[in-house]
C-alpha positions in Angstrom: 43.3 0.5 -35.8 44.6 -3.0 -34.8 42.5 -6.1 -35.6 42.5 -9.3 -33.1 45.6 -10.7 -34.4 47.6 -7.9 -34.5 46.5 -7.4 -30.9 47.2 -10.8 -29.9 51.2 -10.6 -31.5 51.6 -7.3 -29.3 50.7 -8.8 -25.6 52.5 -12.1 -26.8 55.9 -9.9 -27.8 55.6 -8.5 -24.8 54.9 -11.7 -23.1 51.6 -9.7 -21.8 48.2 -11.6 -21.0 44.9 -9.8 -21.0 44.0 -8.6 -17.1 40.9 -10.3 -15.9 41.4 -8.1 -12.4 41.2 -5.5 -14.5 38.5 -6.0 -16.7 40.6 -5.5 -20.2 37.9 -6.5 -23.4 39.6 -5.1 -26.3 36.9 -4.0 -28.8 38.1 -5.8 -32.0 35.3 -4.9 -34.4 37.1 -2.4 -36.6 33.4 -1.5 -38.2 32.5 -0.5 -34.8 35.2 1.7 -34.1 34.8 3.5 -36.6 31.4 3.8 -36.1 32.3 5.2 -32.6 34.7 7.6 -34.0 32.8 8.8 -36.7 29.5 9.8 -34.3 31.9 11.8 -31.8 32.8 14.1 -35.8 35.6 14.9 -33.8 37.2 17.7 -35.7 41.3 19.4 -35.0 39.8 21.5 -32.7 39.0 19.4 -30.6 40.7 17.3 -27.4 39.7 13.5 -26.8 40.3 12.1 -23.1 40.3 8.1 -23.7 39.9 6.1 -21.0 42.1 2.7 -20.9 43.6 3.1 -24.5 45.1 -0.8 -24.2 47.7 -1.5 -27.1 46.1 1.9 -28.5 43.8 0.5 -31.4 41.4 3.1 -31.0 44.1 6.1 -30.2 45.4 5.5 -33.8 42.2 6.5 -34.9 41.8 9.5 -32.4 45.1 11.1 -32.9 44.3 11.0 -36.8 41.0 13.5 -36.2 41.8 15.2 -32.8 43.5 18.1 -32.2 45.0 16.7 -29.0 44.3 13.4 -27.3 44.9 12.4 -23.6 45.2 8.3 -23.1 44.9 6.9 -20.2 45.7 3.5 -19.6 46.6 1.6 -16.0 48.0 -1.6 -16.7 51.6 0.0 -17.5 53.1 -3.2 -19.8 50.1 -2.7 -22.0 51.2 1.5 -22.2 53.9 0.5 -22.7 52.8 -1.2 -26.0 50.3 1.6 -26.9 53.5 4.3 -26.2 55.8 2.8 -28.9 52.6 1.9 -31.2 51.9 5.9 -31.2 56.0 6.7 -30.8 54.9 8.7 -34.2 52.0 10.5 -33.0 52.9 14.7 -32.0 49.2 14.8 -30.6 49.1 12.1 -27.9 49.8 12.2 -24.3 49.7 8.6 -22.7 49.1 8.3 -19.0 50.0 5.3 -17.3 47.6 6.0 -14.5 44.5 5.1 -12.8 42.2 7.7 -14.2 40.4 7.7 -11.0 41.9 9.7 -7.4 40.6 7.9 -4.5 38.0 6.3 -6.6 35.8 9.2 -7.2 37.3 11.9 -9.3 39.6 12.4 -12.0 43.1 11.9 -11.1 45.0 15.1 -11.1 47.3 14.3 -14.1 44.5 13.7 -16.0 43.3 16.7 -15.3 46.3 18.8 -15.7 46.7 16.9 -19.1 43.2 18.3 -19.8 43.1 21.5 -19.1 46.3 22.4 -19.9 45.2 20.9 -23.7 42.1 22.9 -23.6 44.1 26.7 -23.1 45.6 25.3 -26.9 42.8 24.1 -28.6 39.1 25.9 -29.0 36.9 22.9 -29.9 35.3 20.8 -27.6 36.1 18.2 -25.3 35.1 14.6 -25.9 35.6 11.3 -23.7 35.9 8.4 -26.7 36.5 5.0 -25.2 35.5 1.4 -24.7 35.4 2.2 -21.1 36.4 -0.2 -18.6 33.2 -1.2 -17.0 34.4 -1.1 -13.2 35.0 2.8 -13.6 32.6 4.0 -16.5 29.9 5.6 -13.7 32.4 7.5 -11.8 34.2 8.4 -14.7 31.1 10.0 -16.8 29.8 11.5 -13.4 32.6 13.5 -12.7 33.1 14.6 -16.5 29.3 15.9 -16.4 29.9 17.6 -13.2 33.4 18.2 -12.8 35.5 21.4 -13.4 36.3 20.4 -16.7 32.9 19.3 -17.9 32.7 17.0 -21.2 31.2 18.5 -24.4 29.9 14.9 -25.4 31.3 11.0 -24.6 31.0 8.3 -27.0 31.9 5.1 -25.2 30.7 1.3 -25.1 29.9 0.1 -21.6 28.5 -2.7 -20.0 24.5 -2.8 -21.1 23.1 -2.6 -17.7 25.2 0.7 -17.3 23.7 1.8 -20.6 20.8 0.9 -19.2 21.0 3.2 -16.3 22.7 5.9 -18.4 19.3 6.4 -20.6 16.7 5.3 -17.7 13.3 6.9 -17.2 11.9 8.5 -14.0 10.1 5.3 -11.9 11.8 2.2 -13.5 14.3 0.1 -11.4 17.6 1.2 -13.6 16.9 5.1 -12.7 19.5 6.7 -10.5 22.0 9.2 -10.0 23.8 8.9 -13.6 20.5 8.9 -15.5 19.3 12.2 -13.1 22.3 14.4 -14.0 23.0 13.0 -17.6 19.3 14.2 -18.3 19.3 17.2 -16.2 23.0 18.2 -18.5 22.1 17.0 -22.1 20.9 14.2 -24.2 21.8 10.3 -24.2 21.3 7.9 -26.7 22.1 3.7 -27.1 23.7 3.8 -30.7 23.9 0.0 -30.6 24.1 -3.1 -28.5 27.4 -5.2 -28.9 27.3 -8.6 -28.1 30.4 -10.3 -26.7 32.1 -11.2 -29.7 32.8 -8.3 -30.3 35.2 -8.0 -28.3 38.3 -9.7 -26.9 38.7 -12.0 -24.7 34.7 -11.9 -24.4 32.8 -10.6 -21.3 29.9 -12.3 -19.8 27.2 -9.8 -20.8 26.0 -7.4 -23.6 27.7 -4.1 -24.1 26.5 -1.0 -25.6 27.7 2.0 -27.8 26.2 4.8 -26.2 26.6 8.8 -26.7 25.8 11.6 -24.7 25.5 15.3 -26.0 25.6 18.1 -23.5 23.6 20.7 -24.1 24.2 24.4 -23.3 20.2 25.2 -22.3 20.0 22.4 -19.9 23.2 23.4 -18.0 22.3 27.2 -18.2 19.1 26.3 -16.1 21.3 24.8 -13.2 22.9 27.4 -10.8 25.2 25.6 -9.0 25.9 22.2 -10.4 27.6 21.0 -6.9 24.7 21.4 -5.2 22.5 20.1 -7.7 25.2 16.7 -7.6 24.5 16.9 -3.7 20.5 16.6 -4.0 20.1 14.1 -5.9 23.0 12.1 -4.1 20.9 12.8 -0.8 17.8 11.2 -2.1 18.8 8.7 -4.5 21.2 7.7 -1.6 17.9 6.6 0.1 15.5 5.9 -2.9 12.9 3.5 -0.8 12.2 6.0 1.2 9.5 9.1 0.9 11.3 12.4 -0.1 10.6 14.1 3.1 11.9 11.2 5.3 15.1 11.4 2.9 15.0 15.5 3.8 15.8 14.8 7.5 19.0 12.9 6.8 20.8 15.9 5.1 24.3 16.3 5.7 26.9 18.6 4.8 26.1 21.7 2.8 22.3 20.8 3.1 22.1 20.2 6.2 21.6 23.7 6.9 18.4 23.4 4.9 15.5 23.8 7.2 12.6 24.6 4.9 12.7 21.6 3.0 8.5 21.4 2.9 8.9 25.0 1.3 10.9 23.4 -1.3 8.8 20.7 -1.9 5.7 22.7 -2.3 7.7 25.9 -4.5 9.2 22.9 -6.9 4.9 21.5 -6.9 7.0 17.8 -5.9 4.8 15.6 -3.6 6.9 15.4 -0.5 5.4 11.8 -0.5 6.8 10.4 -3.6 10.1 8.5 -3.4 13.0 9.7 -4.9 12.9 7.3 -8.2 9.5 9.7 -9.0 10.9 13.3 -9.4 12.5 13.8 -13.0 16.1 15.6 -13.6 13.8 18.9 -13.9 12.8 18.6 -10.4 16.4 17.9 -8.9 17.2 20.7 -10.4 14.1 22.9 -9.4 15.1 21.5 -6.1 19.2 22.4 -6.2 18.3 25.9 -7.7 16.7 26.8 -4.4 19.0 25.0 -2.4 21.6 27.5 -3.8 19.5 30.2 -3.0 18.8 29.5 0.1 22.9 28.8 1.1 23.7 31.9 -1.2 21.4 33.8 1.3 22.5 31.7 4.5 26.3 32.8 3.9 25.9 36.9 2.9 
């Protein structure tokens, strides 16, 4: 791991300035890294996706506990620092990529990298990162609903995504990431960081936050697409009552048209707004969704 200064003589040797369009805070609290390290226990078996990797402070600690690790990291002169950092390292794979396709889902290299890493090793798969806050949602949405689902992320974000990650049915900060990081596993704030903790400093308070998933919550969902639809359908109109919501179905549930049988099946008050149902009702709600397109297409 690579304290401040050590940071600061590789961007100045490579005549390299932090990227304020880019959000880069490098997390320079060695205490806290290894703090984040040591709650993921990642093991040999396992593969670690990190998500913007910088000069690679917290990959040297990865590689040294992971069976494989994917980095990702956009700004290309900083890989490029990170690359001959790890030159060394057998199990690391640094991508100099957006880790984002078309701003919603996991660029295909990624993964490629990922899956092709998981036929190798057994264990799970982690996301360990201080995330860059302008992609942390997306990111942690598509790796709780995606094709290669994560077994548990360990990541400082901004506090107010924290904040929404760990929110409670019927407060302001509850929403679509809350909904399915409930309705998959458990979340939990570890810690909150205040700016100096990092490098250069942001403007707000981070937090260390960690999410297990947990194999009895996603056995109760039948089709997790459609449970990713529902609750983008009526958080995507939160003020208004869950019935009024029902009408403006697209896509898939569009061909819905026994919504109030839902409703009443699930025992949800069609009346409520969205911000009222708990992840146990979207999924109640998704389940017979499914059934009812399962049924709809045989």
């Amino acid at each position: 791991m690579q304290t401040k200064q050590q940071i600061l003589e590789l961007l100045s040797s490579a005549q390299v300035q932090p990227n304020k369009r880019l959000g880069q805070h490098f997390l320079i609290d060695l205490n806290l890294m290894r703090l984040l390290v040591e709650r993921a226990q990642i093991t040999a078996d396992d593969v670690v996706l990190e998500v913007g990797c910088g000069t690679g402070s917290l990959t040297e600690a990865l590689v040294e506990r992971a069976g494989r690790v994917i980095a990702v990291e956009l700004d290309e002169a900083v890989a490029r620092i990170a690359k001959r950092e790890l030159s060394e390292a057998e199990n690391v794979e640094i991508i100099t990529a957006d880790i984002l396709a078309k701003k919603s889902i996991i660029s295909g290299a990624v993964a490629d990298a990922l899956k092709h890493s998981r036929e190798k090793y057994a264990g799970r798969v982690l996301l360990v990162a201080n995330l860059p806050y302008s992609v942390a949602s997306v990111v942690m949405l598509n790796l709780v609903t995606g094709d290669m689902p994560a077994d548990g992320m360990y990541v400082t974000v901004q506090k107010e995504v924290a904040e929404r990650m760990t929110a409670a049915a019927g407060s302001k900060a509850y929403g679509t990431l809350s909904i399915l990081l409930g309705a998959t596993g458990e979340v939990k704030v570890e810690r909150i960081l205040k700016p100096s903790v990092f490098w250069p400093q942001p403007r707000v308070d981070s937090a260390m936050v960690s999410f297990v998933r947990k194999a009895e919550k996603v056995g109760r969902i039948k089709n997790m697409e459609v449970l990713r639809e529902v609750v983008n359908l009526f958080m995507g109109h939160r003020r208004k009552m869950l019935k009024s919501c029902a009408k403006l179905a697209a896509g898939n549930l569009a061909k819905i048209d026994n919504w109030d049988e839902i409703f009443e099946r699930c025992t949800i008050d069609s009346h409520n707004r969205p911000e009222q149902v708990l992840p146990e009702g979207y999924i109640a709600m998704a389940n017979l969704c499914s059934e009812c397109l399962k049924s709809e297409a045989e």
